[in-house]
N, C-alpha and C positions, 0 to 999 in steps of 0.2 A: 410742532406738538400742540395738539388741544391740550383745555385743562381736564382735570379727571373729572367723568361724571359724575352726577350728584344727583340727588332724590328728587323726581318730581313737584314742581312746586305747588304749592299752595294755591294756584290759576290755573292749574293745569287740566282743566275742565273748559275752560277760554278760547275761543277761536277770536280772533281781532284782526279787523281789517284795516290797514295804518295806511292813509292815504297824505301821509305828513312828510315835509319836508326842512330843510334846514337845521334849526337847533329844539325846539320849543317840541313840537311834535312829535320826533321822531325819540326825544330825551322819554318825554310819557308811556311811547307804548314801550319801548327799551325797558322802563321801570317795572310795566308788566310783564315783557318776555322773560326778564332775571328771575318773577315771579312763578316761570311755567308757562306762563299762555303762550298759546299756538300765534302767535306776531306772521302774519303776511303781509309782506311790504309792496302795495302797488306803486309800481312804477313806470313812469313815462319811455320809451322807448331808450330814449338817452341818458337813463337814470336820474335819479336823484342829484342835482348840481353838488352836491358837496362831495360826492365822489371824484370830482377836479378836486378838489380844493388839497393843496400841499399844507405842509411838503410831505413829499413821499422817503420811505427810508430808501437810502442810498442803494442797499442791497436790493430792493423789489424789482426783479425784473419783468414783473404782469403790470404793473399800476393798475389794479383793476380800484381799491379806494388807498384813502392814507386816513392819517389817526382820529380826523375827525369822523371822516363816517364808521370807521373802526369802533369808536369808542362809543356810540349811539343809537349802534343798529346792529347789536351781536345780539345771538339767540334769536334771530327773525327768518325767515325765509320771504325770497323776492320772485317777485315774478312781472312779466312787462306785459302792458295793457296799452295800445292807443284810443285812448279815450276817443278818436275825434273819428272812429271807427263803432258804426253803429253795432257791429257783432263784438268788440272788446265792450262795450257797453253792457249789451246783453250777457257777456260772461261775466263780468261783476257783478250784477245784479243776482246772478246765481250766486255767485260766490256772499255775496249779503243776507241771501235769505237764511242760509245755512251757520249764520256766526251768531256771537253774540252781543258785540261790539264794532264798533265804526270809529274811528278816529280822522280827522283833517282838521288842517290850520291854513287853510285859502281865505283870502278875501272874500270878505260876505258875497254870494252871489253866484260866486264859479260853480258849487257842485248843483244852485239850480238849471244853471246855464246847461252842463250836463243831465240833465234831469235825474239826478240824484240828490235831491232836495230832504230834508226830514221826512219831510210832511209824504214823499214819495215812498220813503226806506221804511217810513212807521205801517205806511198801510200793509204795505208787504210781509214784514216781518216785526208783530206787535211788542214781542219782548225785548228787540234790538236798543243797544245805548247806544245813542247816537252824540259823541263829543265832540266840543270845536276847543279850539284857542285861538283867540283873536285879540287885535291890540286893546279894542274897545267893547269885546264882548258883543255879544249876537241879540238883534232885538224878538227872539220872542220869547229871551226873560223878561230883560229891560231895555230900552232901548237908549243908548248914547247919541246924543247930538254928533259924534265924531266917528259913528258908528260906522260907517265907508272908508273912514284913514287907513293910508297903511302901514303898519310900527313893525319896529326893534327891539329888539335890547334897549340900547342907549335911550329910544323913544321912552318905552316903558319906565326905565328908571328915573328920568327926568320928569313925568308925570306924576308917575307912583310917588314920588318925593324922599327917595333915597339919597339922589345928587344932592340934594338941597342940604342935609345934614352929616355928607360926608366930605372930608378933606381936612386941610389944616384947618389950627384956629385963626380965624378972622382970613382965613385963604378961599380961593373960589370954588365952586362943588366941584367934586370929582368924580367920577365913574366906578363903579365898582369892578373889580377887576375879572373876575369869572361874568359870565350871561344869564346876570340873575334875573334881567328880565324877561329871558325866556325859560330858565331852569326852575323856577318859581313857579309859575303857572305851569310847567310841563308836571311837577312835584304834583300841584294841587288837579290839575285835572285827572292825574293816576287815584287820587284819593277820591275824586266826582266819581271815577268810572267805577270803581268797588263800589261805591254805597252804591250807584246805580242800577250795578248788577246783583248785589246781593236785592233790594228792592225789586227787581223782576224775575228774581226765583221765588221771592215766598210770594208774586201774589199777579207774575205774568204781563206783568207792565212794565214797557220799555219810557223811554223820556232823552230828553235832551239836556248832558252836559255841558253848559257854557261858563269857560274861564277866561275872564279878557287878564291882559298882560297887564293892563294898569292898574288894574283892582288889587291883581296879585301881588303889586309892589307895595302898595299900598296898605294890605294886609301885612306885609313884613315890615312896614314901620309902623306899627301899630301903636306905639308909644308918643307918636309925634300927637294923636288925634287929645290924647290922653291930657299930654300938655298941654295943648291948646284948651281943650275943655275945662280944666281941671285950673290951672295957671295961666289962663292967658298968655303963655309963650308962645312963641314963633321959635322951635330948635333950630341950628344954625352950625357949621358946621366945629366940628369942637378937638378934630386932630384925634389923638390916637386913648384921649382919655375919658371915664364915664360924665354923661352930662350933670351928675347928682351923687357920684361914690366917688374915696379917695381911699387907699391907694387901689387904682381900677385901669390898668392900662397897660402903654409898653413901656420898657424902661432901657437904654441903653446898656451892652456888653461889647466887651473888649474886639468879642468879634461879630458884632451884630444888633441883634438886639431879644429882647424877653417880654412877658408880656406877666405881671402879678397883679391879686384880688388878693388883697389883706383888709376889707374897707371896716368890718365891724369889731369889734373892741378884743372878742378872743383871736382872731386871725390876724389882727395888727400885733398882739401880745406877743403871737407864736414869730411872725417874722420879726420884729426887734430883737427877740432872744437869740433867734438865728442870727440876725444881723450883727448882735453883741451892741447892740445899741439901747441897754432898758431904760436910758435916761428919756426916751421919747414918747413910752405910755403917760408919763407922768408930766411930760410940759402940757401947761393949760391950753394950748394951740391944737394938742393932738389927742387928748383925752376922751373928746368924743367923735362921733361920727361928724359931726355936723362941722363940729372944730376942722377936724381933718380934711373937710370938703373947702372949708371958708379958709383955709391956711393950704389948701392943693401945692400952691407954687412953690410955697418954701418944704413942705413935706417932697417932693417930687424932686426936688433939688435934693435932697439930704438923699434920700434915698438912691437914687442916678449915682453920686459919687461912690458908694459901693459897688452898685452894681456893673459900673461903666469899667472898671479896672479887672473885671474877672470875667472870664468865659462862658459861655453859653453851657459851656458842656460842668463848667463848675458849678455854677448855679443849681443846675439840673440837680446833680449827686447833692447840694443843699438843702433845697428847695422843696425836691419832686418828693410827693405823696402827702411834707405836712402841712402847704397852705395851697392851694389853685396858683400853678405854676404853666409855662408854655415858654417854649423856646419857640421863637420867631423861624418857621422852618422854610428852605427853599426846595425845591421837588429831589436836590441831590440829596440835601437832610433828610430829606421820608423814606427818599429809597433805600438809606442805611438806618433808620431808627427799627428796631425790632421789632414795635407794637404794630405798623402796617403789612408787614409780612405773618406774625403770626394770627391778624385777625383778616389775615385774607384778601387785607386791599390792594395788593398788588397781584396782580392775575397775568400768569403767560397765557398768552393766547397765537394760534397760526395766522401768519399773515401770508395769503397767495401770493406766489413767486419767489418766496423767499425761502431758506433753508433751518432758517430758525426764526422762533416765537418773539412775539413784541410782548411789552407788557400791558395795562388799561386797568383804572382803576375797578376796583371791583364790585360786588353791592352791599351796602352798608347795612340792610334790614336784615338781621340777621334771626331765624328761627330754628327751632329743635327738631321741630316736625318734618317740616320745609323749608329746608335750610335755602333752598332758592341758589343762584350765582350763576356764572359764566359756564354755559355747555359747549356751546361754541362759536364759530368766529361771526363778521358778517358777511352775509351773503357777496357771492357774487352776481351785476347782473342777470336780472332774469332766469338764475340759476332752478327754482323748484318751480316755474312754470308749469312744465307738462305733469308733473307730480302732484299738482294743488289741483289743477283743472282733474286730473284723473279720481281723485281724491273727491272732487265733486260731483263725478258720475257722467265723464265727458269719456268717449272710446277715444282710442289714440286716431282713427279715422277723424273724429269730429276735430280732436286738437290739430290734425294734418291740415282740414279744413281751411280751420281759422288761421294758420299759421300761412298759407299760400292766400286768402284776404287780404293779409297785413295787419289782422286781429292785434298781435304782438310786434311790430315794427321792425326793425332792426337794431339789433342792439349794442351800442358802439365800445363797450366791453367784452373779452373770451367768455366763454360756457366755458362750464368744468373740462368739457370733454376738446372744447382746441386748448384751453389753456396750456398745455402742455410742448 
């Protein structure tokens, strides 16, 4: 079962051409398709690698993708191009003049290699946004001395200097656990490509997008520059509690664990009363913020031995609505808490080969007009090929054409029409 249609989005005026692979690129224009845009996924013959990548549900008897390209490439239509085919070349190139957007996250260098350079795509078509994502950002903003590496996630992170301030206290960095160093820059190059586009409707001038991955990390610790400028600190990593607020973290339950902000004088008031503890506005250790911060251990301990003896779920019914509260949740928790079902984040969605719907998170921008979200699943291989090229004003002669070339490859995925 698809999920129910929904209102045209807000991009829905968008044609984008997603030449992105992995996580980083392919997560940006997904942010646009949820938006409406028309998302055309070129692909190499043998698809997108992450279409391997498991595991696959038990049930799927196509394996045509599994949850990760599931979950970053719905709402797109695909189609297979062999680039290393001067005629798939030439149908791309059509296929560009006609959008309004360009997306890839290759290694500086490949789409000149291709001769599908900027500087190529701009003369063609002037109003075109031409986006990259790349570890170190593309030099004809700025140029990085590191500008030819090639990065990760984990790269990104350890650069950007998120490792450096996360983990225990006085423990080694640690990783952050989702691909924030490609979901980061996939987030911030969606936001490049809007101002972009909006800038070449009021005035016909296209330009280029560049978001390196380490900037973008770096941008999301934006507090570290602060301290250093500001305090001459070096942040370091500080465990699960704020570097400067008390009480500001997790706190141990019976079955897990919780996360409370009581750090200013009325929200510390409100959780004591709850706690039944009013003797501790009034100790000279905890009476102010500052106390509260320079007495962390022993406030952190007082508070832990209530909270360690009761449950997540009691706290909650405590807790929830009159100071900033959070149960520590694991994905089985979300998919029974009520608030992500009825704001939508949990979304059935078809998976080929299978008889029934998987679920994917869903999109979090939520509007009135354009409410945006999941229309449907993604694509299969090369599935709207003949549809997008027709679409571009190719006869089914011409696509017969290119298809007995080798224009389109072979594709090591079902079509719609053998899957069956």
């Amino acid at each position: 079962m698809s999920p129910p249609a929904v209102a045209l989005g807000a991009l829905g005026d968008l044609r984008v051409i997603d030449m992105t692979h992995f996580l980083a690129g392919p997560y940006c224009t997904q942010m646009l398709a949820d938006q409406g845009a028309d998302v055309i996924k070129v692909e190499p013959p043998d698809g997108d690698v992450t279409r391997t990548f498991g595991p696959f549900h038990p049930d799927d008897q196509l394996k045509a993708f599994a949850g990760y390209f599931a979950s970053v490439n719905r709402n797109k239509r695909s189609i297979t191009l062999d680039l290393k085919s001067a005629e798939a070349r030439d149908v791309l190139l059509q296929l560009i003049d006609g959008a309004d957007v360009i997306v890839e996250n290759y290694r500086a260098g490949v789409m000149e290699r291709l001769g599908l350079s900027y500087e190529t795509l701009k003369a063609r078509n002037p109003k075109l946004v031409y986006a990259t994502i790349r570890g170190f950002g593309d030099p004809r903003t700025l140029p990085s001395p590191y500008g030819d590496w090639p990065a990760y996630d984990v790269v990104a992170q350890a650069f950007g200097g998120i490792m450096a301030i996360t983990g225990t206290e006085n423990g080694e960095p640690t990783k952050i656990g989702p691909g924030v160093g490609d979901i980061v820059p996939a987030m911030l190059a969606a936001f490049g490509i809007v101002c972009a586009v909006h800038h070449a409707q009021r005035t016909g001038e296209g330009q280029l997008v560049d978001v390196s991955m380490v900037d973008s990390i770096l941008a999301l610790c934006e507090r570290v520059l602060h301290q250093y400028a500001y305090g001459g600190m070096v942040p370091v990593p500080q465990g699960n509690q704020h570097p400067f607020l008390c009480p500001f973290g997790t706190f141990p339950t019976k079955d897990g664990w919780c996360t409370i902000t009581a750090y200013d004088d009325r929200m510390f008031g409100e959780l004591c009363r709850l706690f039944a503890m009013p003797e501790l506005p009034a100790d000279p250790r905890f009476s102010t913020w500052e106390g509260r911060y320079e007495n962390r251990v022993a406030l952190i301990g007082i508070l832990s031995a209530f909270t360690g003896v009761r449950s997540k779920k009691e706290l909650l019914d405590l807790l929830g609505g009159k100071i900033p509260f959070g149960p520590v949740y694991n994905v089985a928790d979300i998919m029974a808490d009520p608030h992500f079902a009825a704001r939508e984040m949990i979304v059935a969605v078809e998976q080929p080969g299978m008889d029934t719907p998987v679920t994917l998170a869903g999109t979090p921008v939520k509007m009135t007009a354009t409410p945006g979200g999941i229309r449907r699943r993604a694509p299969l291989l090369g599935e709207h090929t003949e549809a997008v090229l027709a679409e571009a004003g190719l006869s089914a002669d011409a696509v017969a054409r290119l298809k007995t070339a080798g224009a389109f490859g072979r594709p090591r995925t079902p079509t719609p029409e053998t899957a069956a």
